[in-house]
MARNUMAR-627014 format. One record per residue (C-alpha): residue number from 0; x, y, z. Coordinates in Angstrom, 2 decimals. Each point is the difference from the previous one (the first is absolute). Last residue first. Example, Ala and Ser with C-alpha at 12.3 -4.5 7.8 and 13.67 -1.06 7.14 Angstrom:
REM residues 2
ATOM,1,13.67,-1.06,7.14 .
ATOM,0,-1.37,-3.44,0.66 .
***
This chain:
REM residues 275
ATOM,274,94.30,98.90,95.25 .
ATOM,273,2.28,-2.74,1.62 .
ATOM,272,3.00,1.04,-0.86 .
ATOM,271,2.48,-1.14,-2.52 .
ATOM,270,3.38,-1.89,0.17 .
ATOM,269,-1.21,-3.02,2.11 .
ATOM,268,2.61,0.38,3.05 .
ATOM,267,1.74,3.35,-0.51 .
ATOM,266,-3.26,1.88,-2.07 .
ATOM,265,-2.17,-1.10,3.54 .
ATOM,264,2.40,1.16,2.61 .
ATOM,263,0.62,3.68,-1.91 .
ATOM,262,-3.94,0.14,-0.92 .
ATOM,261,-1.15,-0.86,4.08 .
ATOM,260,-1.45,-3.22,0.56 .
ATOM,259,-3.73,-0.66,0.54 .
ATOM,258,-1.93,0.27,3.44 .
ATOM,257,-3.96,0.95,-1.07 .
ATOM,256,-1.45,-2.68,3.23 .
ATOM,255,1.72,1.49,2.28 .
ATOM,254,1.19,-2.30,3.10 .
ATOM,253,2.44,-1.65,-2.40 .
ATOM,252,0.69,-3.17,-1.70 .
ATOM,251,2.71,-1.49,-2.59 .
ATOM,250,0.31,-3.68,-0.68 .
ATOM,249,4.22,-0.31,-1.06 .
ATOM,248,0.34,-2.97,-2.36 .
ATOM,247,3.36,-1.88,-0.45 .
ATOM,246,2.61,-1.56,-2.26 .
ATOM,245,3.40,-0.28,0.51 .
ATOM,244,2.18,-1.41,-2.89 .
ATOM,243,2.11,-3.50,-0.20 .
ATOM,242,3.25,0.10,-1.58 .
ATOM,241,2.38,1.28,2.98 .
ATOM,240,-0.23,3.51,1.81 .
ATOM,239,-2.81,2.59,0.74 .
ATOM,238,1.12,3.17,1.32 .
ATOM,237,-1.29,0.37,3.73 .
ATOM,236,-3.87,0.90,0.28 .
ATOM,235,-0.88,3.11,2.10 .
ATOM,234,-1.77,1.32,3.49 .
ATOM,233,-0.49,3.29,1.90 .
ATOM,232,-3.15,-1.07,2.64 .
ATOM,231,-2.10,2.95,0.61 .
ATOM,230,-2.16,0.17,-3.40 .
ATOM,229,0.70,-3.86,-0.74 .
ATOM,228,-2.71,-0.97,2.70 .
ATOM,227,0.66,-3.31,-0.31 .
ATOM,226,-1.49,-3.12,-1.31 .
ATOM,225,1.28,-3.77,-1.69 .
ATOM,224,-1.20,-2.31,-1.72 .
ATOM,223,2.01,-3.04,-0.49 .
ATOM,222,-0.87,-2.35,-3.14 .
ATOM,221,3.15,-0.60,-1.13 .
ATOM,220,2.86,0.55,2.71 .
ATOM,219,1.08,3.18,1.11 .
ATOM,218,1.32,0.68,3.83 .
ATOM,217,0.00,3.88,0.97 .
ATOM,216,3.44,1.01,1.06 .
ATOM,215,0.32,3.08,2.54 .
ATOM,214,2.26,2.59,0.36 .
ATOM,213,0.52,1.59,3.97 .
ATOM,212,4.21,-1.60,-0.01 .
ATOM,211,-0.02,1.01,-4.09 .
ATOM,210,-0.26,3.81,1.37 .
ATOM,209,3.16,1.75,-1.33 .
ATOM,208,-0.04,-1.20,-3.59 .
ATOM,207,-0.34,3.50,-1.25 .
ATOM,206,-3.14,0.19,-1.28 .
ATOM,205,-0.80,-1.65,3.36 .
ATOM,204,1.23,2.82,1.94 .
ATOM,203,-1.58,2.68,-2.19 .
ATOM,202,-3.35,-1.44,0.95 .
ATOM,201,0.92,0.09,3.94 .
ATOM,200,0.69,3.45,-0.62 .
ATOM,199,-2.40,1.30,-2.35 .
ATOM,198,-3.09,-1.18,3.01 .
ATOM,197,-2.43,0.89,-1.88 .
ATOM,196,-2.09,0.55,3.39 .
ATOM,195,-3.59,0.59,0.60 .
ATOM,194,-1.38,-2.07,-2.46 .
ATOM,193,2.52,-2.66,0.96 .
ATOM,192,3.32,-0.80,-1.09 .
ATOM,191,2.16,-3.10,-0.11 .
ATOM,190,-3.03,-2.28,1.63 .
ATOM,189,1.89,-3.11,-1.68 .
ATOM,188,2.77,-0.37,-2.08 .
ATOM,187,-0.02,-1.94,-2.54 .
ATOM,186,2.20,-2.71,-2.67 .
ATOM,185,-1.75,-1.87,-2.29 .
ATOM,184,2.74,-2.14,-1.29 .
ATOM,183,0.15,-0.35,-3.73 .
ATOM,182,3.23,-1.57,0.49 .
ATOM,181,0.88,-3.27,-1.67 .
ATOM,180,-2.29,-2.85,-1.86 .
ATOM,179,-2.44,2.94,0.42 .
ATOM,178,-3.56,-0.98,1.52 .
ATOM,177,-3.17,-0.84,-2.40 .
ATOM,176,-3.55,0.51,0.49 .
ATOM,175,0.51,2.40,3.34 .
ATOM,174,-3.25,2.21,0.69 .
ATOM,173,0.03,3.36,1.48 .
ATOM,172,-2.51,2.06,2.13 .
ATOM,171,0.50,3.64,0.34 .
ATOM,170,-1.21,2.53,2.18 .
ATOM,169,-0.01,3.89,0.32 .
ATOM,168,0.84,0.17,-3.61 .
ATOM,167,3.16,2.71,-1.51 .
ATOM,166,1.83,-3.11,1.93 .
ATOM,165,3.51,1.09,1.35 .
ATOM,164,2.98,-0.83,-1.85 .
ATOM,163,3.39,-1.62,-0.51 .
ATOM,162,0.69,-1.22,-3.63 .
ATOM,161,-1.34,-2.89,-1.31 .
ATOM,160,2.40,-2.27,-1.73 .
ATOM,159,0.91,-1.48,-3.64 .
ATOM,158,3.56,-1.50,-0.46 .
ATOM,157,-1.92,-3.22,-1.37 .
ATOM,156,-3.68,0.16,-0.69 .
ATOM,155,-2.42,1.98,2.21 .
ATOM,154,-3.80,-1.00,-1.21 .
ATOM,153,-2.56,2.22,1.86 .
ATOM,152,-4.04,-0.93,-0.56 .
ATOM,151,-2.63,2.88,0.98 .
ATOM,150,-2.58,0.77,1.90 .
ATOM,149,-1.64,3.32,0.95 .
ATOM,148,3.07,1.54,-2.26 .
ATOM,147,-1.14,0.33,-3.53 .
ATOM,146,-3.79,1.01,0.84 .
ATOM,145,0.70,2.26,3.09 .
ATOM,144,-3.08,-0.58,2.57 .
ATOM,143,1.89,-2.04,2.02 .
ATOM,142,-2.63,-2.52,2.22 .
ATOM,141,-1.55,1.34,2.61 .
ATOM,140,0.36,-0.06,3.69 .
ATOM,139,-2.51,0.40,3.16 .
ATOM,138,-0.56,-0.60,3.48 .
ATOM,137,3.49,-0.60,-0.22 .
ATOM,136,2.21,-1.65,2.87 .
ATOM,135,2.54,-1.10,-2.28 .
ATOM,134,-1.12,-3.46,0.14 .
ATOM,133,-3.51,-0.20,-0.35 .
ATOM,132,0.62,2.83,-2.50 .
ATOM,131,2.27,-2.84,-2.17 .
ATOM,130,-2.90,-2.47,0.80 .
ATOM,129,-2.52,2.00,-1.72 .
ATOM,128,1.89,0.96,-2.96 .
ATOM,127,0.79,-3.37,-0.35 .
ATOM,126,-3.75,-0.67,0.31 .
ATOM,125,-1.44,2.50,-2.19 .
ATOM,124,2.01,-1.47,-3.12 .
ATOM,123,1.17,1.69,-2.71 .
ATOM,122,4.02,-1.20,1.57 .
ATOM,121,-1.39,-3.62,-0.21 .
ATOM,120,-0.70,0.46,-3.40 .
ATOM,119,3.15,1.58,-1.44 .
ATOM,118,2.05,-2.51,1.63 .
ATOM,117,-1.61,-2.77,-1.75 .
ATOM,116,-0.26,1.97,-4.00 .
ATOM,115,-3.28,-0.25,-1.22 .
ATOM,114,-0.03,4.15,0.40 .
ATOM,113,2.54,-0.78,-2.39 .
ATOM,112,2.82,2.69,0.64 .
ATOM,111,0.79,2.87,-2.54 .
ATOM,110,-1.64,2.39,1.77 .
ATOM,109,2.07,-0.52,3.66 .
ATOM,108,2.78,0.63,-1.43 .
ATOM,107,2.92,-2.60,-0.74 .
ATOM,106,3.57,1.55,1.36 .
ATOM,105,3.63,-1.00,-1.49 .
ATOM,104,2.52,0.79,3.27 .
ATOM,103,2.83,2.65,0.49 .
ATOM,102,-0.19,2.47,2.78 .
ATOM,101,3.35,1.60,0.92 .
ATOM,100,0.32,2.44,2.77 .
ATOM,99,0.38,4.09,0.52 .
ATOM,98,0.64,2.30,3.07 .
ATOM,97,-1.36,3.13,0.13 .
ATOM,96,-2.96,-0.34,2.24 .
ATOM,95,2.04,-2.47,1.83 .
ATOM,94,2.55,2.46,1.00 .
ATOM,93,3.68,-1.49,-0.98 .
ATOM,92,0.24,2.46,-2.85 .
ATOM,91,-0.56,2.60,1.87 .
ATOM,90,-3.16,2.58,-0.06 .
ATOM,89,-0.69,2.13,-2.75 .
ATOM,88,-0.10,-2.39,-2.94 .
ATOM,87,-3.57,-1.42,1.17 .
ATOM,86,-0.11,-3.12,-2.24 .
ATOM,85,-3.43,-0.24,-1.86 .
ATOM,84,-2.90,-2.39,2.02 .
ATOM,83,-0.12,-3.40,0.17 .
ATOM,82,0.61,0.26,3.92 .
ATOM,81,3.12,-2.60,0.28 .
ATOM,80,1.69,2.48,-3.09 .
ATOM,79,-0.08,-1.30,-3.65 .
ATOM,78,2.11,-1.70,-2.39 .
ATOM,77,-1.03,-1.91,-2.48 .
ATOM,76,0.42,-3.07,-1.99 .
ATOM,75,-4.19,-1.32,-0.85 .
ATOM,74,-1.12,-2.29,-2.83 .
ATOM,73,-3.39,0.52,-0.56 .
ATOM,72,-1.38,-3.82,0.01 .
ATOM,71,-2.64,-0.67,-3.19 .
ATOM,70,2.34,-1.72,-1.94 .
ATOM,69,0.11,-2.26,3.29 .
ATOM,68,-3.79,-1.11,-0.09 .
ATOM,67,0.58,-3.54,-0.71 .
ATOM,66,3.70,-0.32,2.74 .
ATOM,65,-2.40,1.78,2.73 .
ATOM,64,-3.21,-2.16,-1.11 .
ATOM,63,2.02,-3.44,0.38 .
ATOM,62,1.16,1.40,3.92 .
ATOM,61,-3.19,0.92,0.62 .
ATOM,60,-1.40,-3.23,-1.16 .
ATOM,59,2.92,-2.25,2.34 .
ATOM,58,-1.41,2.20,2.79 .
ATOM,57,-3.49,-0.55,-0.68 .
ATOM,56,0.82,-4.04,-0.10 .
ATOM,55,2.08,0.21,3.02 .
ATOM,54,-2.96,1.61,2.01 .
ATOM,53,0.77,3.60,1.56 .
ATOM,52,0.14,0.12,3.81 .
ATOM,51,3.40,-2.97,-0.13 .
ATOM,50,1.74,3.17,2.57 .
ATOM,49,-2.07,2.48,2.15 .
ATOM,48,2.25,2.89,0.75 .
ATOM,47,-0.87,2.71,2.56 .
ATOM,46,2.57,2.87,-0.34 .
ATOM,45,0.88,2.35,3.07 .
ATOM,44,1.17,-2.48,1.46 .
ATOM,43,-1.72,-0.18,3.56 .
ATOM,42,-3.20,2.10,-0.80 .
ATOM,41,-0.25,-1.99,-3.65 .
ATOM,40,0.40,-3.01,1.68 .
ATOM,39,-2.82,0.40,2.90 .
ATOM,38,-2.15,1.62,-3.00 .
ATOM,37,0.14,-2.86,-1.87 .
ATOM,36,-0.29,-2.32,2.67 .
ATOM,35,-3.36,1.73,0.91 .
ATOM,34,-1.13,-0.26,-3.07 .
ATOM,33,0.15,-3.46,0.13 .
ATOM,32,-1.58,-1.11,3.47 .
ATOM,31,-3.08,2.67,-1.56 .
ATOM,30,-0.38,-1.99,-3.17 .
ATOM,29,0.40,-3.49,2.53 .
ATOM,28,-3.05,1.43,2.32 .
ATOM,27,-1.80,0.56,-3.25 .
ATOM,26,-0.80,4.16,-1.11 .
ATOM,25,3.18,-0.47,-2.46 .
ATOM,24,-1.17,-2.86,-2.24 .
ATOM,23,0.72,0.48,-3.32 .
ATOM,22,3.93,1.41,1.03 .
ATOM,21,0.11,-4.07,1.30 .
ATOM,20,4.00,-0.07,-0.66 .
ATOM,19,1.56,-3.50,0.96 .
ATOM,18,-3.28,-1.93,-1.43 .
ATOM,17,-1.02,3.18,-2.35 .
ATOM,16,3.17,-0.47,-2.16 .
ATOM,15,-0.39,2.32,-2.16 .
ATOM,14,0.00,0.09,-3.98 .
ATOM,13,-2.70,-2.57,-0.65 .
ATOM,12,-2.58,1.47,2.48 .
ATOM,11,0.71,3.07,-1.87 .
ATOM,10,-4.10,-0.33,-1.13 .
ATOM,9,-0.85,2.49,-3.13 .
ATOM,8,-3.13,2.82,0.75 .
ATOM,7,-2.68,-1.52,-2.22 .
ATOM,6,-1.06,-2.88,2.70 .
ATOM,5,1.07,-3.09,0.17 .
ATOM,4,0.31,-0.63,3.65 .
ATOM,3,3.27,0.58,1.66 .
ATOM,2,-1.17,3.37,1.08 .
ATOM,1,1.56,3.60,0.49 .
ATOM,0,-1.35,1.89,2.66 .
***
C-alpha cells in the first residue's frame, strides 16, 4: 500500500482528499463504510461518482499541464462505428455495426505526461487500484498496460464531441478538471449489452434518438471521479459549445494485466500505436 511517509514511491496525499475519500485506509471500519457506498451507487446507477475527490490545487495543475503540453495533443475528427472496429457494409445502414459517429477531441498520451504530474500519481498508485477492485467486486485489477492510453488527458474545444461508444477497456475511471461553459454532457446508458447479449437493437435505438427516456447524465464538476464499467454501458460527450473547453482524464483498468488498445482505436485517438 501506498504510504504518506516519505518514502521513494511519491505521496498523492496532495491530490485526494483522504478526509471525504480515505482510499489509504480501506481495511478501517470507515474504508469498509466507503466502499460499500461505492458499490451501493454503482449497483443503483450504474455509475458511482465521488465529486471534490481530486484537491483544487491538483486540479488547477492538471488543468495548467493540459494548456503546457497542448503541442503535444493529437488532434482527433473521425468517424468510427460504437465498436472501434471497420464498418460492416453488409448489413443496413441503421445496424450498429454499420453505423458511423463523429469523434473530435485533442488527446495527450500517456508518454508524454510528467510522471510528477497529480493525476498521474494517484492513478500509479496501489491504493486506487485497490479501492476501485474494492468496489467492483475484484479480487484483482491492473492498471492498462497500453503506454499511450493507460492514462491520458482529453481537451474538447468548441464544436468538439465524443461520439457514441462502448469501452475497448472493461473499466474506466474519469476525472473532470474543467466542465464545458455549454454541452459536453456525458451522456450513458447503462447495462446496454452484456457478454451474453449485444443487444444491436437497443444500441440502434439510441443511435437513433429513440432511447433518451433510459439515457443517463453523469454530473461533472472539477475534481469528480467518476467509474463505470464502460464495456456494457454505451456512453458519449455532446458537442462542446461556448468559450471555455472540456478537459478530462479517463484512468483505464482491466482484469488482464497485458490490455492495450487495438491499432484502428489507437491511430484514431493518438495517431500511432502503441508498439
Amino acid at each position: 500500500m501506498d504510504t504518506l511517509t516519505n518514502t521513494s514511491k511519491p505521496s498523492y496525499a496532495d491530490v485526494v482528499d483522504l478526509d471525504r475519500y480515505p482510499i489509504d485506509d480501506l481495511d478501517s471500519d470507515r474504508g469498509r463504510a466507503f466502499v460499500a457506498e461505492c458499490k451501493a451507487e454503482l449497483d443503483a446507477t450504474g455509475v458511482c461518482n465521488l465529486a471534490g475527490f481530486i484537491r483544487p490545487e491538483a486540479v488547477a495543475r492538471m488543468v495548467e499541464l493540459a494548456g503546457a503540453l497542448g503541442d503535444k495533443a493529437w488532434p482527433t475528427d473521425r468517424t468510427h462505428t460504437v465498436y472501434f472496429e471497420q464498418p460492416d457494409e453488409s448489413l443496413p445502414e441503421t445496424d450498429p455495426r454499420r453505423r458511423q459517429v463523429r469523434s473530435a477531441k485533442h488527446g495527450i498520451a500517456y508518454d508524454y505526461i510528467p510522471a510528477d504530474a497529480p493525476v498521474r500519481r494517484l492513478y500509479e498508485s496501489d491504493d486506487l487500484t485497490t479501492f476501485i477492485a474494492a468496489v467492483l467486486g475484484k479480487e484483482t485489477l491492473y492498471r492498462s498496460a497500453d503506454p499511450l492510453d493507460a492514462f491520458q488527458v482529453t481537451t474538447f474545444y468548441p464544436g468538439e464531441e465524443l461520439g457514441w461508444h462502448f469501452d475497448r477497456s472493461e473499466f474506466s475511471m474519469t476525472v473532470m478538471y474543467q466542465p464545458a461553459e455549454s454541452g459536453g454532457e456525458f451522456l450513458y446508458a447503462p447495462g446496454l449489452r452484456t457478454d451474453d447479449d449485444e443487444n444491436y437493437d437497443g444500441v440502434a435505438k439510441v443511435l437513433a434518438g429513440e432511447a433518451d427516456a433510459d439515457l443517463k447524465v453523469l454530473p461533472s464538476s472539477p475534481g469528480s471521479l467518476a467509474f463505470f464499467r464502460g464495456e456494457h454501458a454505451l456512453h458519449h460527450v455532446t458537442p462542446i459549445e461556448g468559450s471555455t473547453p472540456r478537459i478530462n482524464s479517463v484512468l483505464t483498468y482491466g482484469e488482464r494485466p497485458d490490455m492495450k488498445l487495438n491499432d484502428l482505436t489507437s491511430e484514431i485517438f493518438y495517431g500511432r500505436t502503441s508498439a
